[in-house]
N, C-alpha and C positions, 0 to 999 in steps of 0.2 A: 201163815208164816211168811208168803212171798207178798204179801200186803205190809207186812208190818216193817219187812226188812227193806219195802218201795217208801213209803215214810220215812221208817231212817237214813233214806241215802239223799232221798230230796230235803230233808232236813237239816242236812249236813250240807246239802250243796246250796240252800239259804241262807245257811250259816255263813257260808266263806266266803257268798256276794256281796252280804251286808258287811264282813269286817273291811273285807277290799276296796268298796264301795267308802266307808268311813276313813280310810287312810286317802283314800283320791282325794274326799273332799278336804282333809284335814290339811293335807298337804300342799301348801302353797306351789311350792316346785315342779311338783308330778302335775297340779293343776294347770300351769304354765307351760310345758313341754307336749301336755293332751289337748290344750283347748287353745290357748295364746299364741303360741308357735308356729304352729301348719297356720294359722288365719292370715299372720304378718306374713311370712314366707309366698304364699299365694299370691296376698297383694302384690307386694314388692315386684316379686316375678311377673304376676302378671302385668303390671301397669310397665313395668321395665320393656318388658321384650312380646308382649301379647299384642298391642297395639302396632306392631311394626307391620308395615305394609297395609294397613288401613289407610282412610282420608286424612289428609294436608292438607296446608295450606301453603300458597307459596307467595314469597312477598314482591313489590318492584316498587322503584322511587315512581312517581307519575308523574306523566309526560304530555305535554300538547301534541307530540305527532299522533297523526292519525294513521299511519303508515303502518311498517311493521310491526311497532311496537304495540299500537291498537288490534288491530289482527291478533298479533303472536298470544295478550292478553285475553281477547275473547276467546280464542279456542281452546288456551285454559281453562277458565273460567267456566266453560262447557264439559270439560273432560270431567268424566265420572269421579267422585270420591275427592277433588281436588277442589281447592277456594283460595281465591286472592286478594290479596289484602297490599293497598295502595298506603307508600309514605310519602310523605313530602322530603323527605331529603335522605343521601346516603347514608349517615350515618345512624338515624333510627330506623332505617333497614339493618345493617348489619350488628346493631344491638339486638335486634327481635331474631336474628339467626343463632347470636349467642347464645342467647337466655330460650334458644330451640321455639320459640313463640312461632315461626314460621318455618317450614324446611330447609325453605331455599330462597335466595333472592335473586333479584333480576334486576341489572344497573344497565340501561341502554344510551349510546353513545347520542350525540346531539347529532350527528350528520348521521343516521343509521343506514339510510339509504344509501347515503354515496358511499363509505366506508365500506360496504359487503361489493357494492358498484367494484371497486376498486382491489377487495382480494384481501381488506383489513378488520380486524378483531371490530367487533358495533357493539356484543352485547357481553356485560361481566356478570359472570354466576359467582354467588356468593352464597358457602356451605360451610357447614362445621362436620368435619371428616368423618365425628366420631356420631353423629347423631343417626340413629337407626333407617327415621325415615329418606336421607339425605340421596342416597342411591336413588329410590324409587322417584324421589319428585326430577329427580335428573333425569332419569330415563323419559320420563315425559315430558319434559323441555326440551328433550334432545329429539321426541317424536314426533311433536308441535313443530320446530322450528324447523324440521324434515320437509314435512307439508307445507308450511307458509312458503321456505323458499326452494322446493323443489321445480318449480316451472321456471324459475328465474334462473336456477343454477342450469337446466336442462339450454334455456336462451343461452345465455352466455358461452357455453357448452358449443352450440350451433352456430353461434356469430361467428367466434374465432377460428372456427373451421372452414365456413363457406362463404365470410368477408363481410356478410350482409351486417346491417346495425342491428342491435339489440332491440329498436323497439319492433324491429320485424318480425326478428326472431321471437319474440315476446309472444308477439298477437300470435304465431302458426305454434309456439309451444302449446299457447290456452286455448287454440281451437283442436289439438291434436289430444291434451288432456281432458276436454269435454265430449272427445267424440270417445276418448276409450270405452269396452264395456267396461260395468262392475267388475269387482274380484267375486269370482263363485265360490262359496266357504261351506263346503260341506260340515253337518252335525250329525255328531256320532252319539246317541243314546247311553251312555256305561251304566247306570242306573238311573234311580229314584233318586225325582229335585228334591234336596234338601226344603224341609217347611219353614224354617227358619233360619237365617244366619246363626254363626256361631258367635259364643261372650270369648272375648280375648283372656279370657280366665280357663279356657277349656283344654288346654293341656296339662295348665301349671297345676291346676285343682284334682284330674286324677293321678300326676307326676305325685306330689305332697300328701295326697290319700297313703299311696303304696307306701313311700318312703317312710312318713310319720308314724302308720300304723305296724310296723314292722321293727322299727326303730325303737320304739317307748313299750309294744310286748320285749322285744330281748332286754332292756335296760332293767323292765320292772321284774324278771328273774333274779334281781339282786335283791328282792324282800322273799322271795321264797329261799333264796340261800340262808336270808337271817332268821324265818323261818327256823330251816330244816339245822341251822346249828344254833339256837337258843332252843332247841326243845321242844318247841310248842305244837309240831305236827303229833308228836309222840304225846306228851301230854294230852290231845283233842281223843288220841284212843285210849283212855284211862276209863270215857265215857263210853255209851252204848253205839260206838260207832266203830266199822270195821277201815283195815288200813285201804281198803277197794272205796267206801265211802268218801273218805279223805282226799284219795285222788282223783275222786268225779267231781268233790267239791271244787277243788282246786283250777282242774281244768275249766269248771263251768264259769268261777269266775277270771279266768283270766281270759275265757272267749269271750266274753260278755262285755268286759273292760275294751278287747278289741272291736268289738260289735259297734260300740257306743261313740268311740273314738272316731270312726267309719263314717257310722250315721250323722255325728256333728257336722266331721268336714263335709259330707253330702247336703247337709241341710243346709251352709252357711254357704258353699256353692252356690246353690240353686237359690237360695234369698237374696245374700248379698252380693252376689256375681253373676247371675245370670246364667249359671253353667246348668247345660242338658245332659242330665250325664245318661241319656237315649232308652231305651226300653229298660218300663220300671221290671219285668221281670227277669231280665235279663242283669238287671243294674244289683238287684236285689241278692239273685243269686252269686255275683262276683262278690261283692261285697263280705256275704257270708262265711263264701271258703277261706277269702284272701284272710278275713278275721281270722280263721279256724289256723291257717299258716302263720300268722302272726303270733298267738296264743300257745301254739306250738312250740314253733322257735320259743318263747319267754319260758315255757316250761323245761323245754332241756336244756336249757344253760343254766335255770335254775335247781333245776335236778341233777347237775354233773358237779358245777361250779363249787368251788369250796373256799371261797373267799369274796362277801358283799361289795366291798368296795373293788376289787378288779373287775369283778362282771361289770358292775355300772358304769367303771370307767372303759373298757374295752370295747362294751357292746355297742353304742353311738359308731365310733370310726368304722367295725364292721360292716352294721349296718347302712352306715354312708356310703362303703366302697362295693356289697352289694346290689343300691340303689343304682348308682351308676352304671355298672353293670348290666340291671337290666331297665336301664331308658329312664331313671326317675330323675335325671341330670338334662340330659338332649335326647329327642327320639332313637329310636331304635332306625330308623332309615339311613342315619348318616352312619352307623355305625360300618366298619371294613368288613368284610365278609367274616376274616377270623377273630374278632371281637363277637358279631355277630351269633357265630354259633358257640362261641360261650357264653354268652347270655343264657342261652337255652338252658343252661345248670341250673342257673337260680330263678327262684319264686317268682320276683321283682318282673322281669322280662314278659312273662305267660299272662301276668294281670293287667303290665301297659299294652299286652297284645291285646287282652278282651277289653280295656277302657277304648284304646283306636277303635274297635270296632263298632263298638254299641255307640260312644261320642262322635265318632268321625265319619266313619259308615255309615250311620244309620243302622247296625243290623240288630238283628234278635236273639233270643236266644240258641236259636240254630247255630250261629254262626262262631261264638265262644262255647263249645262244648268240648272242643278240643282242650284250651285253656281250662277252664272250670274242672277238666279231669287230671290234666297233671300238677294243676294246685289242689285238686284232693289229694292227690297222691302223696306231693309235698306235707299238708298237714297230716294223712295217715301215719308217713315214717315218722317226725317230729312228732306227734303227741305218742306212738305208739313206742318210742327210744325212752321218751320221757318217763309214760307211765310205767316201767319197766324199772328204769332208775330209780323211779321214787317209791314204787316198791319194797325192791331192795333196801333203799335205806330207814325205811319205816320195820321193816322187817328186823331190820337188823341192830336194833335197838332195844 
């Protein structure tokens, strides 16, 4: 008997993967908010703001001196992560800053030397305020041009204090800058080198995981509401199946739907964006719960809910204002200490903790067991409120 009644309940919960399964693929809409959506979003985001603080390039009109402005260029030019790109004139430098083609520009004065000689503006930076990289390529213009003319400013510095000329003072600045030692730069071990750089897709890709797959479970609780008020759960026990069947169907497929949702954005990560989303069993089991919290949510708003179209329309802003909530908007680091520990309330917060971890970290499963236990716990109450509801109203029919 406990054979026959394991068949009917797996048979009922094949049932309700494949009907569920046919309305995904039927549905153009649901197909666009599961598969279309989280891809674009990623992109966007990531190529928007993932890229910031990587390599640049910085541009200058070019010059015959060989002076500062050759120097200032080569030490550029050297600097890590950075490249420079020479125009012939001012004006298609500051078109390649608009159209962001270069971070920054560098327009130097024809007398450069006598003009700094003198205590007067030599070189013009030219930025667009609004552009991501435009801070960072400053700050290294502003670190180069430190270096190039810090023995000259230290001269100047010493002429006009002890009378002598500058190019006196010049020659005992560079012999007193060569005789310095080294700076000693202690290194401090925190962990294990990362093996590989990170894809400027790797926050935005498990940011849009959490959010997405959270988002499109609560929304699609409005096909179980139409469901549970057209009859049709009630009708499904008319057959050899019990109201306990019906609700393992149910749930099975709507973790499954969030399972699959999970696995795409994972898969389309890690092909078309490069993202490591760090120990696959560790990636595997986040992934799992965060589904089963998903699948969760979808089922008790669809087993509370009593009207299809509020839930569909309501659940989206919820679930947005959730996400933010916990880090699927901007990290969880900036957030104020009392933002902070209300995050801790919702789902959202516990999965971008175990994504930083296993993405950012590097760590294992060790390290998210925390997380992984109170997003079970999350799924435990939500599917266990659910199954209760939909009990009752199968019952009670």
């Amino acid at each position: 008997m406990t054979g026959v009644r394991f068949r009917t309940a797996l048979a009922a919960i094949r049932s309700f993967v494949r009907v569920f399964a046919r309305q995904i693929v039927g549905d153009r809409v649901t197909l666009f908010f599961l598969v279309v959506l989280p891809v674009v979003v990623i992109t966007v985001i990531g190529l928007t703001f993932g890229s910031a603080g990587s390599s640049f390039d910085i541009g200058y009109v070019r010059t015959d001196d060989d002076g500062l402005p050759g120097r200032l260029i080569e030490r550029l030019d050297d600097a890590d992560g950075v490249g420079v790109v020479a125009f012939e004139d001012a004006a298609d430098l500051r078109a390649a800053v608009r159209r962001q083609t270069v971070a920054l520009g560098l327009e130097f004065a024809d007398d450069v030397d006598a003009r700094l000689a003198a205590g007067e503006p030599a070189i013009t930076v030219v930025a667009e305020a609004s552009a991501q990289s435009a801070q960072g390529a400053l700050d290294v213009v502003r670190a180069a041009v430190a270096a190039e003319l810090g023995p000259d400013d230290a001269a100047r510095f010493a002429a006009s204090l002890t009378g002598t000329s500058f190019e006196t003072a010049e020659q005992v600045a560079s012999t007193v800058a060569g005789a310095l030692p080294p700076l000693d730069v202690a290194v401090t071990d925190v962990g294990e080198q990362r093996d590989e750089s990170l894809s400027e897709f790797a926050l935005t890709a498990p940011q849009n995981l959490v959010l997405f797959v959270f988002i499109n479970a609560m929304a699609g609780g409005a096909a179980l509401v139409r469901m549970r008020r057209r009859g049709v759960l009630r009708r499904v026990m008319a057959g050899p199946v019990s109201a306990t069947d019906i609700v393992l169907g149910v749930t099975a497929a709507w973790f499954l739907v969030s399972l699959m949702q999970s696995a795409l954005i994972m898969a389309v990560g890690a092909i078309a964006f490069d993202v490591s989303w760090g120990d696959p069993v560790g990636a595997f089991l986040l992934a799992v719960v965060f589904a089963a919290v998903g699948a969760g949510a979808g089922l008790l708003v669809g087993a509370v809910g009593g009207d299809e179209d509020r839930v569909s329309s309501i659940s989206p802003p919820v679930g947005i204002v959730l996400g933010a909530l916990g880090g699927c908007m901007v990290p969880l680091e900036i957030f104020p200490d009392a933002m902070r520990t209300v995050s801790r309330f919702v789902p959202q917060s516990w999965a971008m903790t175990g994504w930083e971890r296993l993405v950012f970290d590097g760590e294992g499963v060790s390290a998210i067991v925390g997380p992984l236990a109170v997003l079970a716990g999350f799924a435990a109450v939500f599917v266990g409120l659910a199954v209760v509801a939909l009990h009752r109203d199968l019952r009670s029919g």
